[in-house]
Structure formats: structure tokens, C-alpha cells
C-alpha positions as CSV (number, residue, x, y, z in Angstrom):
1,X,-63.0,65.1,-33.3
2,X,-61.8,61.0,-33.2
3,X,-64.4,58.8,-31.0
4,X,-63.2,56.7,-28.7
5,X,-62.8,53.7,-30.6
6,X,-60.6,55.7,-33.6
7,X,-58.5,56.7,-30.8
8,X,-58.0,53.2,-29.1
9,X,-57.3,51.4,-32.5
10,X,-54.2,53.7,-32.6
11,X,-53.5,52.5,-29.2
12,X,-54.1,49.1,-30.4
13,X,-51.8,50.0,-33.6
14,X,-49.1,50.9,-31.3
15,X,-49.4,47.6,-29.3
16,X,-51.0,48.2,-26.1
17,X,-53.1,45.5,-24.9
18,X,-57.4,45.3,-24.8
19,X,-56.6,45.3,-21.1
20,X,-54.8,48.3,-20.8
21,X,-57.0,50.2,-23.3
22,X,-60.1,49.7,-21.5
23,X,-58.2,51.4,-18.2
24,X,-56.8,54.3,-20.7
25,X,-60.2,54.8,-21.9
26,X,-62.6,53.7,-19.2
27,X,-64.5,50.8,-20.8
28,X,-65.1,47.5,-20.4
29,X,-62.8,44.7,-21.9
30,X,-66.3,43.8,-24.0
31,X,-66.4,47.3,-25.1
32,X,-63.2,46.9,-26.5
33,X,-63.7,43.4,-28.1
34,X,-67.0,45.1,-29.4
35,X,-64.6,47.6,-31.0
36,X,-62.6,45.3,-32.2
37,X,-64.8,43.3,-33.9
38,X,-66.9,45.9,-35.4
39,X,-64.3,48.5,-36.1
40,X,-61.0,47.9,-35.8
41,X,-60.9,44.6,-38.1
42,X,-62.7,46.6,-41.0
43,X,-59.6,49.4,-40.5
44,X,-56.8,46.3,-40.2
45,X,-58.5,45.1,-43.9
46,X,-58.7,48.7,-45.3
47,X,-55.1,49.9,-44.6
48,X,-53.5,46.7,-45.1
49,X,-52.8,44.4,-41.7
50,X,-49.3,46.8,-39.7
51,X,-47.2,44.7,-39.4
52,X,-46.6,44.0,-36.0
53,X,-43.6,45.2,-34.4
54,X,-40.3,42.7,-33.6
55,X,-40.2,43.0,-30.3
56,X,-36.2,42.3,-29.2
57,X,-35.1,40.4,-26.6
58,X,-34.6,43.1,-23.9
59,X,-38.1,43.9,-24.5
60,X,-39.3,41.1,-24.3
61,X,-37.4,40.5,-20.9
62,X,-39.0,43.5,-19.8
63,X,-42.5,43.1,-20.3
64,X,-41.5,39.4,-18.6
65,X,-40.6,41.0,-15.2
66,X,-43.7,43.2,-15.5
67,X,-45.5,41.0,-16.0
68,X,-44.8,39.0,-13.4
69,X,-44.8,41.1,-11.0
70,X,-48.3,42.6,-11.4
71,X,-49.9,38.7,-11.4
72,X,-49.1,38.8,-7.8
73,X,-49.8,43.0,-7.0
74,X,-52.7,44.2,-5.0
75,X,-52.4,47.2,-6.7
76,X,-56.1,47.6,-9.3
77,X,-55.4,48.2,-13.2
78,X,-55.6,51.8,-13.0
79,X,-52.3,51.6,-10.6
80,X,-50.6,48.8,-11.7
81,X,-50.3,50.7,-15.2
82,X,-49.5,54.2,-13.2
83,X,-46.7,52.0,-12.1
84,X,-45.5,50.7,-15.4
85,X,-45.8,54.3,-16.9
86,X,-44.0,56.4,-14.3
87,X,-41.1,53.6,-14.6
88,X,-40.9,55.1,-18.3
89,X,-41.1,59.0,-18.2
90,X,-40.5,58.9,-14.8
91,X,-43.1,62.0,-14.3
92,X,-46.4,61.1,-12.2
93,X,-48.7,63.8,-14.2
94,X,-47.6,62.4,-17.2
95,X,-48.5,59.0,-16.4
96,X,-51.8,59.8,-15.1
97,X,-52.4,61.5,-18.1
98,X,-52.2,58.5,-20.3
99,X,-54.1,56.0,-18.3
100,X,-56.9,59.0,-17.9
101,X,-56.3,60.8,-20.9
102,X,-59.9,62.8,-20.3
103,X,-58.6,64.6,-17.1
104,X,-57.7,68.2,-17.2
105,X,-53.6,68.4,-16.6
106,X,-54.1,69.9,-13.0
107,X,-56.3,66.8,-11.8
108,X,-53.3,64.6,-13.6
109,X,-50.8,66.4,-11.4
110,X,-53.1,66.0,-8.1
111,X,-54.2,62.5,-8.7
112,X,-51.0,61.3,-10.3
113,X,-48.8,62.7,-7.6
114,X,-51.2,61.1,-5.1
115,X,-51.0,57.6,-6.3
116,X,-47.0,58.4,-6.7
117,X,-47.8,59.1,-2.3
118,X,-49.3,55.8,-1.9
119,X,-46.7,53.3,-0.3
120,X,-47.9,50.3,-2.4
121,X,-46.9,52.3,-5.2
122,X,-43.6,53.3,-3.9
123,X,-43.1,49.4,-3.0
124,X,-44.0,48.4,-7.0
125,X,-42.0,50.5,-8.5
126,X,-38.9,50.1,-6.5
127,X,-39.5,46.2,-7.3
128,X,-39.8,46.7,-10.6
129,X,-36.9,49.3,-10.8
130,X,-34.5,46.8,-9.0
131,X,-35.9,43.1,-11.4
132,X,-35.4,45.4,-14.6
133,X,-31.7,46.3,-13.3
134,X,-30.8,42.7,-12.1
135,X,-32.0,41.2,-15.2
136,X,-30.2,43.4,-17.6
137,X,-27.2,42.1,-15.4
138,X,-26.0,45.2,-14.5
139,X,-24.4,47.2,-11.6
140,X,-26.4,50.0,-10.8
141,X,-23.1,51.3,-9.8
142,X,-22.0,51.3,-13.5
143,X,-25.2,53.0,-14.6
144,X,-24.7,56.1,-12.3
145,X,-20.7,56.2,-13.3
146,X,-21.5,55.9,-17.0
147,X,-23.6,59.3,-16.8
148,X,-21.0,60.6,-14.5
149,X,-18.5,60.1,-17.2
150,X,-20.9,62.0,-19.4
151,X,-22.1,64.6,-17.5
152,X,-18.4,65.7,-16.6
153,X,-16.6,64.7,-19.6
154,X,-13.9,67.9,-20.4
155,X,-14.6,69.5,-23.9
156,X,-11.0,69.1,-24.7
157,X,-10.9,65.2,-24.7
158,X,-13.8,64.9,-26.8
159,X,-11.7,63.4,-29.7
160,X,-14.5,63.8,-32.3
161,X,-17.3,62.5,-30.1
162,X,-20.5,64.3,-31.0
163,X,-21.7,64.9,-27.4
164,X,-23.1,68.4,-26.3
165,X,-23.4,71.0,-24.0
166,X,-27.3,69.0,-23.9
167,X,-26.2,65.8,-23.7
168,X,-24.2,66.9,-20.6
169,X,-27.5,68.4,-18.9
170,X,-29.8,65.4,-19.9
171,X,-27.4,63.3,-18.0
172,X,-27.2,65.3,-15.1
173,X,-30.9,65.4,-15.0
174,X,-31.0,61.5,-14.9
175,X,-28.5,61.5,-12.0
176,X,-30.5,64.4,-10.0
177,X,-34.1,62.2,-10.5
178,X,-32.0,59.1,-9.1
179,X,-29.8,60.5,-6.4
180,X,-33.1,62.2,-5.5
181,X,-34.8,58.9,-4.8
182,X,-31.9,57.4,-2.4
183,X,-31.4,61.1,-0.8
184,X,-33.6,62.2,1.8
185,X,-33.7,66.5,0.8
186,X,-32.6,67.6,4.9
187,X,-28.7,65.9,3.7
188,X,-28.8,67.0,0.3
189,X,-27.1,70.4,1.3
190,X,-27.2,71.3,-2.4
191,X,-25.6,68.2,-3.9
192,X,-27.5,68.2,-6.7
193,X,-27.3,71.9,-7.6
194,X,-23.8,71.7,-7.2
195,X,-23.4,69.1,-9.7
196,X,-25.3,71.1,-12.2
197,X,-23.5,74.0,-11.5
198,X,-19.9,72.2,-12.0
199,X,-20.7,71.5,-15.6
200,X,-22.5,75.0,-16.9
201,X,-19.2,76.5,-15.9
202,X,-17.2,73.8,-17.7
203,X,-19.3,74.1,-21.1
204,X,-20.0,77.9,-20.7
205,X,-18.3,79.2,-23.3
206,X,-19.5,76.5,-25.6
207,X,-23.0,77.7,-25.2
């Protein structure tokens, strides 16, 4: 079994910052220089330095607005990077899991969807849902309407386009988790499952 440190240094391979590994693991930032400097330096030399990875301008942009935002957040580590992770796989256990990666999946579920209840939370992520949007300069409109188009696109217009009977459910999945956020569940009246059930009986007999 890896320690901690052999673990970290493939956090650290991947990019994540001394910061954010001491919150994964639950260490000090001088535990992590200490690993560092007597570990993960001797690895670097032994395996040849990785070459870091190009990090392109919308990524960049990203981690900007991130960035910026948690300088001025109340929120502690632990949450600001609960934040940053549930923005990504949108899933709260999931993004326990990684900042706490020692917790047994039920706690994840019960602690992650408890930070998910708490409303500075809510208020962080809806901030930096809405920067990441404006900055990428586009209409969230557009967004929604461009998985529409996908979700419902007719089989017999494909015109050689390689999109599936999968591509048409991950899409609808990405508009249910959206329209669920703007949607309070007493006015759904079965929206959602409606949409879903619209495009099995389109593809049906592609299955």
C-alpha cells in the first residue's frame, strides 16, 4: 500500500497545488514542502522531470476566475475546493471524496451533501457557475439549445454524424442536472421525465 507522500506526488504530477494537497490529504503545507523536498525531488530526478502540462488559454481563464473569487470567500480550504470540485463532476459525494479521500463513501455522501446544504456554498458556486459562463462569452441560452439540438436530433437527419442513442441520453442528463437547479421540484410536474421519455421512443429501435 502507497504512503501518503507516494500518493500526493501523483497529485503533484497531475498539477494540483501544495495547497490543495495538504486539504486532500490532511497535512500541513510544511508537511508537504517536507515531502517535497525529501521525496518528491529525488522521484522528479529518477523518472526524468514530466513535463509540465500546456495549460490553454480557456484554462487558464478558468483557474483566473477561481481564483479570484476564493481570495475574497469566507468559505475555509476544505469548502472552497468542495466548491471548485462539485463545479466539475457536478456530484457532491464525489467531490467530498477527493478532498477526504480516507472517508468511507457513505460519510462522503452525508458530509458532501451537507456542505452542498450550506448556503455559502450554494452562493460560491452559483458565482462561479455564472463568471465561468460570462467569461467564455457565452449565452447560457445557447448552451441549453445546443444540447437540445442533440438530445432531440431525429435519426434520419443524421447525415453521417456519429452521434448515438448515448450521446442523446448524456445530453439529456446535462439538461435534467441544469433545469433541476432553476426548477423548484412542486412545478416540475414531470418535465424532466418527459424529456427523457420523448427521446427513448425516438431511438428505440436503434437500441
Amino acid at each position: 500500500m502507497k504512503e501518503n507522500w507516494e500518493l500526493a506526488y501523483e497529485d503533484y504530477k497531475k498539477g494540483l497545488k501544495r495547497k490543495e494537497i495538504a486539504v486532500k490529504y490532511n497535512v500541513s503545507i510544511n508537511t508537504v514542502k517536507s515531502w517535497k523536498t525529501r521525496h518528491w525531488n529525488k522521484m522528479d530526478k529518477k523518472e526524468g522531470a514530466p513535463p509540465k502540462k500546456k495549460k490553454g488559454a480557456p484554462l487558464k481563464k478558468a483557474n483566473d476566475i477561481i481564483e479570484t473569487l476564493m481570495s475574497d470567500s469566507k468559505l475555509d480550504e476544505e469548502r472552497q475546493l468542495f466548491c471548485v470540485y462539485y463545479l466539475r463532476y457536478h456530484n457532491a459525494t464525489k467531490a467530498y471524496q477527493i478532498i477526504r479521500p480516507h472517508v468511507t463513501y457513505g460519510s462522503a455522501m452525508v458530509r458532501g451533501s451537507r456542505l452542498l446544504n450550506e448556503p455559502l456554498v450554494q452562493e460560491t458556486i452559483k458565482k462561479l457557475k455564472q463568471e465561468m459562463l460570462a467569461d467564455a462569452m457565452l449565452d447560457p441560452v445557447e448552451i441549453f439549445q445546443k444540447y437540445i439540438d442533440i438530445a432531440f436530433l431525429d435519426k434520419n437527419e443524421l447525415d453521417g454524424k456519429a452521434i448515438k442513442m448515448s450521446d442523446c441520453l448524456k445530453a439529456l442528463d446535462w439538461l435534467s442536472k441544469h433545469i433541476a437547479d432553476d426548477l423548484d421540484d412542486s412545478h416540475d410536474d414531470g418535465f424532466i421525465e418527459a424529456l427523457n421519455a420523448s427521446a427513448k421512443d425516438d431511438w428505440k429501435d436503434e437500441e
